[in-house]
C-alpha positions in Angstrom: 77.0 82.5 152.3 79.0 82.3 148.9 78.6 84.7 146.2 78.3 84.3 142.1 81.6 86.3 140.8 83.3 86.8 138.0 86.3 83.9 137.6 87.7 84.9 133.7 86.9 86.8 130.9 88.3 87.0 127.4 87.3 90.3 126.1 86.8 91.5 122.6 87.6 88.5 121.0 86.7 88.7 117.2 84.2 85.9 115.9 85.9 83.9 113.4 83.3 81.6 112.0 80.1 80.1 112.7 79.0 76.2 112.3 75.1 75.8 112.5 75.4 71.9 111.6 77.2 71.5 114.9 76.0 70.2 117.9 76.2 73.2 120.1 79.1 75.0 122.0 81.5 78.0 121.4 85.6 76.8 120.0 88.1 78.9 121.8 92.0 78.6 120.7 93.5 76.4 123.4 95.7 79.0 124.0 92.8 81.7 125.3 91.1 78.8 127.0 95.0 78.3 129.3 95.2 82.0 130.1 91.6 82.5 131.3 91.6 79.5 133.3 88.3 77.8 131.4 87.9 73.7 130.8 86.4 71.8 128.2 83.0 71.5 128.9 83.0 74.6 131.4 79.9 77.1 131.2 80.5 80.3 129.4 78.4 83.5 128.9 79.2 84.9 125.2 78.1 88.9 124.9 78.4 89.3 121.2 79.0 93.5 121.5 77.8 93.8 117.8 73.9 92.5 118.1 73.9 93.1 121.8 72.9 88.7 122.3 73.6 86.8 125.1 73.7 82.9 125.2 74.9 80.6 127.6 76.9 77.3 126.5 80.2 75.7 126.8 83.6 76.0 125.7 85.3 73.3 123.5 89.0 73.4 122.3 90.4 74.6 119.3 94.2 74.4 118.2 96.7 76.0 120.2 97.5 79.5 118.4 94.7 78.9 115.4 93.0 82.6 116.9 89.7 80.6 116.6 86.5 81.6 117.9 83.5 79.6 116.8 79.9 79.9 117.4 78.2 76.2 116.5 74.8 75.4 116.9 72.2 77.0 117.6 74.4 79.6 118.7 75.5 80.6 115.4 72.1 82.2 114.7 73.6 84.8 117.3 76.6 86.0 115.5 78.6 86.6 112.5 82.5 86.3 111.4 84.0 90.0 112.3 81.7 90.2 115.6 83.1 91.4 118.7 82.5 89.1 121.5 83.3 88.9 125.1 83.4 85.4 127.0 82.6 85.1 130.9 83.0 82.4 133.4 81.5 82.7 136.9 82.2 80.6 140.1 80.5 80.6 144.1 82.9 82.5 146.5 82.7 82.0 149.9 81.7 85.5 151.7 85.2 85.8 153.6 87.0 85.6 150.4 84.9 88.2 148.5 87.5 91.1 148.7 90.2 89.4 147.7 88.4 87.6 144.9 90.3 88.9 141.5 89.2 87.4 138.5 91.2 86.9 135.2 90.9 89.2 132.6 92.3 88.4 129.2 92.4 91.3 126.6 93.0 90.0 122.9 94.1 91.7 119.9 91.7 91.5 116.8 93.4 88.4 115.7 92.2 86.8 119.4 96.2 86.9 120.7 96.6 87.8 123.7 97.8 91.5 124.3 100.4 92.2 126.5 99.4 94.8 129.1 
């Protein structure tokens, strides 16, 4: 049996712009996307903490150290510059390794940095 876990999470990133015209996807600063272990193209849950909206896409790239995080899409319907977001990834775990699973948690400052713990 495997189990759906948590594999990263970048939490309470800052929204830092939205692009309707855009085909779809969320732009995360390359830097973010490195730490939390999340490709291009990879399936991410966005939990915007503001309007309490939850949307499933992907990540694309944005330049290393920008800060960026863009809604574009139909996703930018779903949040506003300034809103507090929280990005997941999930991945199967076998059942054996379920205990020793630990997922990546990245905490950001309000300019999306990473904070140091």
């Amino acid at each position: 049996m495997q189990r759906i876990m948590l594999k990263s999470k970048i939490h309470r990133a800052t929204l830092t712009g939205t692009e309707l015209e855009y085909e779809g996807s969320i732009a995360v600063d390359q830097d973010l996307l490195d730490r939390a272990n999340i490709a291009p193209g990879e399936q991410v849950h966005v939990l915007n903490l503001n309007t309490g909206s939850r949307l499933v896409t992907y990540a694309i790239t944005a330049p290393r150290g920008s800060g960026t995080m863009l809604l574009n899409g139909p996703a930018a319907r779903l949040g506003a510059p300034g809103d507090r977001v929280i990005i997941l990834t999930y991945c199967l775990v076998d059942e054996p390794q379920v205990a020793q699973h630990k997922p990546l948690v990245i905490h950001v400052d309000a300019k999306n940095r990473p904070r140091k713990k």
